[in-house]
OpenMM code with the backbone's topology and positions (N, CA, C; nanometers):
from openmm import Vec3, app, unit

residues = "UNK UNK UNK UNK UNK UNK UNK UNK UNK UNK UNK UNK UNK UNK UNK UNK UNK UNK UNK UNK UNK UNK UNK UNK UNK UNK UNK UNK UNK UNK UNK UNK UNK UNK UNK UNK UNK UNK UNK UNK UNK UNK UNK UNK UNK UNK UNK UNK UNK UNK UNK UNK UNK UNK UNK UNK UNK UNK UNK UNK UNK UNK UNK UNK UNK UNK UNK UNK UNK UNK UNK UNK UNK UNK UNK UNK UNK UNK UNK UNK UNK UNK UNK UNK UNK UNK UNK UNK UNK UNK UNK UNK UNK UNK UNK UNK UNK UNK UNK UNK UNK UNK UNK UNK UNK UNK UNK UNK UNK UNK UNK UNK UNK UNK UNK UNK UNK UNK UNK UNK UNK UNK UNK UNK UNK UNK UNK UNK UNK UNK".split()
positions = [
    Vec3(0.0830, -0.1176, 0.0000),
    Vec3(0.0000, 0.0000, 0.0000),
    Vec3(0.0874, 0.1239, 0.0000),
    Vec3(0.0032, 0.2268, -0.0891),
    Vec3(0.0848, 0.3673, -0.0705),
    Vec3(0.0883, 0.4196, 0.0043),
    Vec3(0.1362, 0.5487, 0.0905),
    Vec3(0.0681, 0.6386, 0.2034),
    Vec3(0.0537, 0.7320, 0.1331),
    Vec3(-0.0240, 0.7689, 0.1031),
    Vec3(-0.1427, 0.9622, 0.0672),
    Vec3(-0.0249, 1.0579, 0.1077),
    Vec3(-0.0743, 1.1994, 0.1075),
    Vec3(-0.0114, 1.3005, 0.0989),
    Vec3(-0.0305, 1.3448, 0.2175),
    Vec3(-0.1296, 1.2744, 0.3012),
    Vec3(-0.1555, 1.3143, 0.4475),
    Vec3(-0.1497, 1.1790, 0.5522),
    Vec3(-0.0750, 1.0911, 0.4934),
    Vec3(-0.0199, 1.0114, 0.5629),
    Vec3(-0.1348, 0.8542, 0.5732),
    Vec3(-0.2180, 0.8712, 0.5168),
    Vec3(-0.3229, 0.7575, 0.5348),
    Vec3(-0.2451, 0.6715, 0.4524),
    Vec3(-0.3118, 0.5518, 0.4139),
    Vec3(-0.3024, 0.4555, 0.3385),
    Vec3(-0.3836, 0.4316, 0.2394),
    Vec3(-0.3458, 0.4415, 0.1067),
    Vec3(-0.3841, 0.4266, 0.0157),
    Vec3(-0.4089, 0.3096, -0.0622),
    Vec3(-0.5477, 0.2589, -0.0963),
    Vec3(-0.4551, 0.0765, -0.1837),
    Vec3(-0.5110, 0.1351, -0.2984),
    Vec3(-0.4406, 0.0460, -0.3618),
    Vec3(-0.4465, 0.0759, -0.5356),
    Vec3(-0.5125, -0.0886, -0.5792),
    Vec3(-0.5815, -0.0690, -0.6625),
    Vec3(-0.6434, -0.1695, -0.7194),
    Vec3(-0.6446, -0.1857, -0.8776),
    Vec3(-0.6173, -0.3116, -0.9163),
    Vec3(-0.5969, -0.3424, -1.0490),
    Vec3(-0.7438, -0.2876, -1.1356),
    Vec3(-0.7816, -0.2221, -1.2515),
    Vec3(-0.9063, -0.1626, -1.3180),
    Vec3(-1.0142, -0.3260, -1.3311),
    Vec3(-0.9582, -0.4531, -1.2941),
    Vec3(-1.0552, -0.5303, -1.2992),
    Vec3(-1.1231, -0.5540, -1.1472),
    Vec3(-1.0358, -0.5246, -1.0526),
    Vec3(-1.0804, -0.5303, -0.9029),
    Vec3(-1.2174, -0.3866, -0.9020),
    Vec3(-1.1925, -0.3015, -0.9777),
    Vec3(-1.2302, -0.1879, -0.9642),
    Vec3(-1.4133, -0.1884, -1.0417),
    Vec3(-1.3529, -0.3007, -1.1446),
    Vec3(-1.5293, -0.3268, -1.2118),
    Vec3(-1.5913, -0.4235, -1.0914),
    Vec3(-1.5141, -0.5272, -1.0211),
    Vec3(-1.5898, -0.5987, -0.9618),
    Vec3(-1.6526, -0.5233, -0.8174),
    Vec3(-1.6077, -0.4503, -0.7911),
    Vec3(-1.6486, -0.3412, -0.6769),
    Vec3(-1.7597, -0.2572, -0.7486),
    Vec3(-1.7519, -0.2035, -0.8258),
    Vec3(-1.8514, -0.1261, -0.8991),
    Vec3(-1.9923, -0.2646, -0.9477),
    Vec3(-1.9831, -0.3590, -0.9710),
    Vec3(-2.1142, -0.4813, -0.9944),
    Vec3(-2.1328, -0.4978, -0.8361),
    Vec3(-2.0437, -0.5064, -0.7803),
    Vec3(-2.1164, -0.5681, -0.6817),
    Vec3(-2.1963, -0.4729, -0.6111),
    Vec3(-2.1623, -0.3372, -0.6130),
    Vec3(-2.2624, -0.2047, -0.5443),
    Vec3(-2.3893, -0.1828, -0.6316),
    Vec3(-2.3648, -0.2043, -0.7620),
    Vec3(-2.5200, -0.2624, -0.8377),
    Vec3(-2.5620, -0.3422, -0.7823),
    Vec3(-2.5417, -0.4315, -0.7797),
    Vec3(-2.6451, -0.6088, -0.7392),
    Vec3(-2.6902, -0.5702, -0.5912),
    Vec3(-2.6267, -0.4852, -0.5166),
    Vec3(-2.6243, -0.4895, -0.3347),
    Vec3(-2.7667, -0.3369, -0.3689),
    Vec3(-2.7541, -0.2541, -0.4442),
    Vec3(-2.8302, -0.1967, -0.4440),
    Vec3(-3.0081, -0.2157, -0.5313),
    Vec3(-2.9608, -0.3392, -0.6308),
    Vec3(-3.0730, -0.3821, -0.7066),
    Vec3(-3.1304, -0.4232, -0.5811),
    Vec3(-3.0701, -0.5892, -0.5408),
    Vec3(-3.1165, -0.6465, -0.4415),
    Vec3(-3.1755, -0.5727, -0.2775),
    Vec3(-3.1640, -0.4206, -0.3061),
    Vec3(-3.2077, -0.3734, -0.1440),
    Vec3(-3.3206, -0.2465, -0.1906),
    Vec3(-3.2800, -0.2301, -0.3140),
    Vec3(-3.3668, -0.0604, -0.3239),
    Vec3(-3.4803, -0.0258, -0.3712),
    Vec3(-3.5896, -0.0210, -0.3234),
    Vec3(-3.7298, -0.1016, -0.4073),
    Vec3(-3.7312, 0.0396, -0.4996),
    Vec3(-3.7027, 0.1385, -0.4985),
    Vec3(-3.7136, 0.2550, -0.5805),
    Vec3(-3.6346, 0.2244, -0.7009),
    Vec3(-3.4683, 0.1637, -0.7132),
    Vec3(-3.4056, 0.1446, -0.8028),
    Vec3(-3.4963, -0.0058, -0.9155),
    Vec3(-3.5515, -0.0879, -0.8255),
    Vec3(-3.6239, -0.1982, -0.8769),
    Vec3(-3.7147, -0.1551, -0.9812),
    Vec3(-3.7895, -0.0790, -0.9296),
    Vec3(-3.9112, 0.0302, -1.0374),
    Vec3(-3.8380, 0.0710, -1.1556),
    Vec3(-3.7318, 0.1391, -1.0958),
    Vec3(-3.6934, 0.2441, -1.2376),
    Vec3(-3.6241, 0.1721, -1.3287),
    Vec3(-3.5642, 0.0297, -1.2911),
    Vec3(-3.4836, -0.0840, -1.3696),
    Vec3(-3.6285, -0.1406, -1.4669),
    Vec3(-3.7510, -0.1590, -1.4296),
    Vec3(-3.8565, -0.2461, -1.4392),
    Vec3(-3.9204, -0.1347, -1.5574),
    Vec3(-3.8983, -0.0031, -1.5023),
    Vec3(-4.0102, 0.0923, -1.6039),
    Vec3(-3.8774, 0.1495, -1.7063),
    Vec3(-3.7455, 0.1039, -1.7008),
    Vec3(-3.6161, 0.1079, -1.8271),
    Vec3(-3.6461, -0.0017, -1.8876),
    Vec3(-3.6866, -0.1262, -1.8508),
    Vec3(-3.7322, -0.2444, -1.9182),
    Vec3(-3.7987, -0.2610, -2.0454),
    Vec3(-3.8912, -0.1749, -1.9578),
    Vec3(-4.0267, -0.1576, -1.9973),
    Vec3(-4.0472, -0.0520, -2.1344),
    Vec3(-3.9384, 0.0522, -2.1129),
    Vec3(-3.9093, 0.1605, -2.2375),
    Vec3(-3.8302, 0.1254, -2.3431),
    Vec3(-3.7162, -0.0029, -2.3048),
    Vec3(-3.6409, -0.0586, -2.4025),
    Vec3(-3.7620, -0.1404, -2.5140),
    Vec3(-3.8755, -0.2098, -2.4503),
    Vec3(-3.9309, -0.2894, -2.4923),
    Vec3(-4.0503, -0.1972, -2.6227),
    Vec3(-4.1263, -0.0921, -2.5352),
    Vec3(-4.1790, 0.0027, -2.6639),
    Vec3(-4.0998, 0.0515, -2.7709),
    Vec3(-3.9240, 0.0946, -2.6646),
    Vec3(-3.8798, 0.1692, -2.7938),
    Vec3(-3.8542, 0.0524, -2.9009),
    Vec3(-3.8381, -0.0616, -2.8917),
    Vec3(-3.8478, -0.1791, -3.0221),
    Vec3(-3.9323, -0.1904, -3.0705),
    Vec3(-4.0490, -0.2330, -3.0223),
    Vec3(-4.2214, -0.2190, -3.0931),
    Vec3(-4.2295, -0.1147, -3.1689),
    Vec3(-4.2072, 0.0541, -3.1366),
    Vec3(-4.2331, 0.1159, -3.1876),
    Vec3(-4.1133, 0.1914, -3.2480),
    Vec3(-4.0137, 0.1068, -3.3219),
    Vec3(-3.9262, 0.1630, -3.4028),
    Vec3(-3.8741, 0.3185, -3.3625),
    Vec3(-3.8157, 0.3507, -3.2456),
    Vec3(-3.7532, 0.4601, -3.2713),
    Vec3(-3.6306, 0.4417, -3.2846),
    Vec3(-3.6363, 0.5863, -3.3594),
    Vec3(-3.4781, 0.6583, -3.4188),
    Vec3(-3.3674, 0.6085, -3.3370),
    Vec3(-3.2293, 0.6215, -3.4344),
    Vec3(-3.0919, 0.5801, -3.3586),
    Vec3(-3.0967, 0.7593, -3.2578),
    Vec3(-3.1305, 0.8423, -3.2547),
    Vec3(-3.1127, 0.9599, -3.2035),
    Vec3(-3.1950, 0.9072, -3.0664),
    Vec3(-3.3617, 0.8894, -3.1080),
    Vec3(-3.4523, 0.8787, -3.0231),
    Vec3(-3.3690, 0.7893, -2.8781),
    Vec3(-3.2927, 0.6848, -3.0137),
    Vec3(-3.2823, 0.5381, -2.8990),
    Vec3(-3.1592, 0.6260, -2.8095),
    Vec3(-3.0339, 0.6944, -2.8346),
    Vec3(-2.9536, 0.7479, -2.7686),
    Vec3(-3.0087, 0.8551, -2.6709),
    Vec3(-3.0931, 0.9156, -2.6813),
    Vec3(-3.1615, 1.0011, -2.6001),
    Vec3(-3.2308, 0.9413, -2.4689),
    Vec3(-3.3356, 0.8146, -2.4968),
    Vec3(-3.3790, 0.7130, -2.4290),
    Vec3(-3.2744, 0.6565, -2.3148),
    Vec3(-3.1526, 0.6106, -2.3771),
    Vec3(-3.0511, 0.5289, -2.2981),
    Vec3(-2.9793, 0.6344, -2.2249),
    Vec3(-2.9394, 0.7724, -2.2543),
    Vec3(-2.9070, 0.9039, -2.1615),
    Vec3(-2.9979, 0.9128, -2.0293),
    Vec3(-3.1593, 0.9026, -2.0788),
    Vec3(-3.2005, 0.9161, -1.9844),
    Vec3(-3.2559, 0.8144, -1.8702),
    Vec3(-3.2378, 0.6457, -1.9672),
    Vec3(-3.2315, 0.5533, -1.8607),
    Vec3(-3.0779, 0.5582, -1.7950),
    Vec3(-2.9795, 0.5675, -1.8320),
    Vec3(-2.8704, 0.5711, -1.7891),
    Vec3(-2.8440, 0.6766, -1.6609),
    Vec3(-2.8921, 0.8221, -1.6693),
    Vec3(-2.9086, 0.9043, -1.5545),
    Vec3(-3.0102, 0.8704, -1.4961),
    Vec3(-3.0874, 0.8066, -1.5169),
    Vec3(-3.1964, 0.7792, -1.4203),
    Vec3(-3.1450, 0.6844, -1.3037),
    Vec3(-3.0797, 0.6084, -1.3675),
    Vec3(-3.0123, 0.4925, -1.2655),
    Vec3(-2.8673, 0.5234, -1.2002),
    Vec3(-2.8216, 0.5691, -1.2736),
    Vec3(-2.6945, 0.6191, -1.2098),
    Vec3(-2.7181, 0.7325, -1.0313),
    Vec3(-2.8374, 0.8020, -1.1158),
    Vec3(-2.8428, 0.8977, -1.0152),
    Vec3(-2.9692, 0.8134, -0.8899),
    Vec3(-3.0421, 0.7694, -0.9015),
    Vec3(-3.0653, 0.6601, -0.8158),
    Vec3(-2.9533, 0.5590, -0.7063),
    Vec3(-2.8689, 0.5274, -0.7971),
    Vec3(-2.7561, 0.4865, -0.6984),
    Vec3(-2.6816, 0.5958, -0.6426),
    Vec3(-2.6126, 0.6566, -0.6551),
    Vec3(-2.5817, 0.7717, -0.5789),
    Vec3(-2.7033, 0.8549, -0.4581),
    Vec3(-2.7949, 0.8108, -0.5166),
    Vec3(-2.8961, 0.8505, -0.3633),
    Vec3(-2.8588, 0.7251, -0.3163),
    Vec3(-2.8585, 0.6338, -0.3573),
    Vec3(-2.8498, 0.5507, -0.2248),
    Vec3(-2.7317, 0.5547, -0.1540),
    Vec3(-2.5919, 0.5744, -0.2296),
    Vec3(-2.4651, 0.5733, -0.1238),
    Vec3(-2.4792, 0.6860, -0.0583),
    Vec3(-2.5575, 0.8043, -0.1042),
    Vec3(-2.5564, 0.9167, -0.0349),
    Vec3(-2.6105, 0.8987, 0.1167),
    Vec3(-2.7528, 0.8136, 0.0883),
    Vec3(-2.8135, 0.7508, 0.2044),
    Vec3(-2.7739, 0.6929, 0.3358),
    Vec3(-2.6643, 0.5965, 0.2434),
    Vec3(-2.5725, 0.4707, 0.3107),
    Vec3(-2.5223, 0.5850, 0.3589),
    Vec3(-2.4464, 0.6801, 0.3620),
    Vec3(-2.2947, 0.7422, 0.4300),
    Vec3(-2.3602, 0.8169, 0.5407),
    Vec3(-2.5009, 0.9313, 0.5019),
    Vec3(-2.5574, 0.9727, 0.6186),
    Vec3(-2.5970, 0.8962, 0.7406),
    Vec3(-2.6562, 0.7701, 0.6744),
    Vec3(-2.6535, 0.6719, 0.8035),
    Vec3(-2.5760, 0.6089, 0.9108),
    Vec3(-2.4780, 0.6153, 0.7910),
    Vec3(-2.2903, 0.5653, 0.8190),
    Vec3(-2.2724, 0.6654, 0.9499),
    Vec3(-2.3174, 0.7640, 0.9195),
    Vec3(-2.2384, 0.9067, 0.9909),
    Vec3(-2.2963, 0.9105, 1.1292),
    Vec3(-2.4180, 0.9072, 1.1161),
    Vec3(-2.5158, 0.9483, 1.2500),
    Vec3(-2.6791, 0.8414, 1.2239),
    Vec3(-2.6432, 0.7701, 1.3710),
    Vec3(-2.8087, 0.7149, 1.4297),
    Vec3(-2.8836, 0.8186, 1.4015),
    Vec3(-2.8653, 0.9120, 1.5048),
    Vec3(-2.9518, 1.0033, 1.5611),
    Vec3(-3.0003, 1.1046, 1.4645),
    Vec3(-3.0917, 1.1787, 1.4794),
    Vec3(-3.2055, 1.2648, 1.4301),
    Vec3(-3.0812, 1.3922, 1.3845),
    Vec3(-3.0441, 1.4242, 1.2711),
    Vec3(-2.9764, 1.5524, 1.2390),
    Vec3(-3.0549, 1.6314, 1.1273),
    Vec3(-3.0538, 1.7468, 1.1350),
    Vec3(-3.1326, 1.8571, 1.0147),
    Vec3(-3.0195, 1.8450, 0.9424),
    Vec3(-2.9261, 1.8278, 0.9402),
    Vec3(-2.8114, 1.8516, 0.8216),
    Vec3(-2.8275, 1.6966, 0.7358),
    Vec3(-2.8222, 1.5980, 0.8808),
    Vec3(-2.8720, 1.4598, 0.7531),
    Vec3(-2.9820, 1.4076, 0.6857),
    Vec3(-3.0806, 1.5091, 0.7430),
    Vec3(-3.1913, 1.5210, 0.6853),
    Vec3(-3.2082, 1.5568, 0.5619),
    Vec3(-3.1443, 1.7015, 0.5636),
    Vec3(-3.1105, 1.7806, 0.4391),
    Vec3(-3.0755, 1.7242, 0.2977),
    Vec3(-2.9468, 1.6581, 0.3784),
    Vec3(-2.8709, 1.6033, 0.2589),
    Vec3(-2.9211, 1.4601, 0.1796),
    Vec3(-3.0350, 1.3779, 0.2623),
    Vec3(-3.1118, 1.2574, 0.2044),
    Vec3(-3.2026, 1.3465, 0.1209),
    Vec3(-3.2754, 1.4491, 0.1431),
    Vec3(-3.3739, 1.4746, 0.1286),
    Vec3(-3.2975, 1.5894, -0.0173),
    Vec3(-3.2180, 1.6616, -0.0363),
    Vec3(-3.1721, 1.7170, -0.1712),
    Vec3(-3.0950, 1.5632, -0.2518),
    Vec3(-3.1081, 1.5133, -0.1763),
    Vec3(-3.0346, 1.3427, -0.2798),
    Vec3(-3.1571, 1.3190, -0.3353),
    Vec3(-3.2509, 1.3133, -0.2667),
    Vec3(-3.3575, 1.2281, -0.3392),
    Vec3(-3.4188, 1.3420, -0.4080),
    Vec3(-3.4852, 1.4850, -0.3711),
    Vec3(-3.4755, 1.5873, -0.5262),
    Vec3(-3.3924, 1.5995, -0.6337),
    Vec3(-3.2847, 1.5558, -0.6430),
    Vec3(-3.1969, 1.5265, -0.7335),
    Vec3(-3.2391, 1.4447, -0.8054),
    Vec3(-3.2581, 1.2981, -0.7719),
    Vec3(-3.3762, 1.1909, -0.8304),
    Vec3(-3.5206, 1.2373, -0.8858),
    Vec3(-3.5686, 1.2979, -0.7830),
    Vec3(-3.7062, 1.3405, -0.8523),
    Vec3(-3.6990, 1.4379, -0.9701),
    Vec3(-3.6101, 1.5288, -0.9825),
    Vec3(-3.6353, 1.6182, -1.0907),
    Vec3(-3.5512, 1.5197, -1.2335),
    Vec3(-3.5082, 1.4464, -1.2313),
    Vec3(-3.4211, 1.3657, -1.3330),
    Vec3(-3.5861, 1.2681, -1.3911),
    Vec3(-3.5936, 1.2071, -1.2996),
    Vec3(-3.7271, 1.1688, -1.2867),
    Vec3(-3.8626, 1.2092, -1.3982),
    Vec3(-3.8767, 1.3773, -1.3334),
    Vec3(-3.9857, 1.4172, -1.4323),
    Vec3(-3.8828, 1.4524, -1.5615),
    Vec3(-3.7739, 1.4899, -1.6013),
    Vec3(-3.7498, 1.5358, -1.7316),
    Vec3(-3.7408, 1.3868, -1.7833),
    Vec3(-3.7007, 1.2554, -1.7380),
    Vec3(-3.7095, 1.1824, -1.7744),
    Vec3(-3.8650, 1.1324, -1.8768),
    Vec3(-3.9352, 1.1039, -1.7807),
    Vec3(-4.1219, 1.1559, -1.8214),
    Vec3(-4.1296, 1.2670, -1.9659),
    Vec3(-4.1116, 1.3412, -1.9180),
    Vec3(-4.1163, 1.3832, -1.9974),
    Vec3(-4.0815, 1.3950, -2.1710),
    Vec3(-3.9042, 1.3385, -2.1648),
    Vec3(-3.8414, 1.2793, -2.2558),
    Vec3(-3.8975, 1.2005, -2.3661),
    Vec3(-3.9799, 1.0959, -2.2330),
    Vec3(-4.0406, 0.9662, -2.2730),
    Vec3(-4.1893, 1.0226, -2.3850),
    Vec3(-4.2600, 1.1140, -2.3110),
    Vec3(-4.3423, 1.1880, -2.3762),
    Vec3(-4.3385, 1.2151, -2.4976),
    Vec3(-4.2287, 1.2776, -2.4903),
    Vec3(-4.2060, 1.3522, -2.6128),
    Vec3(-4.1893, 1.2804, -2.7650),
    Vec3(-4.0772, 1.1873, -2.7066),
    Vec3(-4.0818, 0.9862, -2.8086),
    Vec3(-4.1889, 0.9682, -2.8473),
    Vec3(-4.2380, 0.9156, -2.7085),
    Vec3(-4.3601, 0.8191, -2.7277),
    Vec3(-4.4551, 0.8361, -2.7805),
    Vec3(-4.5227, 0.9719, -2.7389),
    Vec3(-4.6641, 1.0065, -2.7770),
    Vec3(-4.7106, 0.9935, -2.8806),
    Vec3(-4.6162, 1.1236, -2.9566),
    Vec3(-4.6737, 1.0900, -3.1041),
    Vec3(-4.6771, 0.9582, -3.1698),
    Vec3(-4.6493, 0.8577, -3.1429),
    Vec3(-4.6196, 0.7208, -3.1910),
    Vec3(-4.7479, 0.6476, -3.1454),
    Vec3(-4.7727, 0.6629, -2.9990),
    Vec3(-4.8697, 0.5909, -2.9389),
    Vec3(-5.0056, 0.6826, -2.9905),
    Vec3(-5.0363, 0.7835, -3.0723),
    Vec3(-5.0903, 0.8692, -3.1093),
    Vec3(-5.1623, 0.8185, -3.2727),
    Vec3(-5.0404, 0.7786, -3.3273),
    Vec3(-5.0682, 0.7336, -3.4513),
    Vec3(-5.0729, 0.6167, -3.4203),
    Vec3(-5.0536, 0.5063, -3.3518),
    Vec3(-5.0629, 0.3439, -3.3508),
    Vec3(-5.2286, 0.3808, -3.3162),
    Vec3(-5.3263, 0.4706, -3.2390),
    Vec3(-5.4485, 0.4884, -3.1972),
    Vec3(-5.5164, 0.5195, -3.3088),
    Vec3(-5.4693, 0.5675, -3.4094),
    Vec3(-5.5659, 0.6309, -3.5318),
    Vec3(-5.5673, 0.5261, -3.6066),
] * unit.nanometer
topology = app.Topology()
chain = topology.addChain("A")
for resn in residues:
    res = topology.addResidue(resn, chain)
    for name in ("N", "CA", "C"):
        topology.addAtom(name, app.Element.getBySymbol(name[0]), res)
């Protein structure tokens, strides 16, 4: 191990140790986060229209941006979660704060997400109705 610039200890890890740390905080968070479960289930679910209903290589890159931030930023509420908890049992307004702008962070990704989807979808599900 290295020592840091402030004397800690540093380990260094080979870039394949580094993917298996990164799957396994997926699977630990699939397997625990009923919010991440949904948004994996309703990305499923958008991969599956956007095939039925033929969208664009643009549409489809736009789609996967916004399943991709959707989930990304879902996990990061949760380590955000994990660390406030990490930090303090007890009742704090500051760890309150900081769960609670984690998860607005989620929610507004959320509606532009929706929205996104809208914007794709509609007209499609618009003309498949006529």
């Amino acid at each position: 191990m290295n020592t840091g610039s402030q004397g800690k200890k540093v380990r260094k890890h080979n870039v394949l140790k580094s993917f298996v740390f990164a799957f396994s905080g997926i699977r630990t968070a699939l397997l625990n986060e009923r919010n991440l479960q949904i948004h994996l289930a309703v990305s499923l679910a958008v991969m599956f229209f956007g095939i039925y209903f033929g969208i664009s290589r643009v549409e489809w890159i736009i789609i996967l941006m916004a399943i991709g931030g959707m989930l990304s930023l879902e996990l990061l509420n949760t380590a955000i979660e994990r660390a406030v908890d990490l930090a303090t049992e007890d009742y704090h307004p500051l760890a309150k704060q900081a769960k609670d702008v984690a998860a607005g962070a989620v929610l507004v990704f959320a509606i532009i997400s929706v929205i996104i989807g809208g914007a794709i979808f509609l007209p499609k599900i618009l003309i498949f109705l006529q």
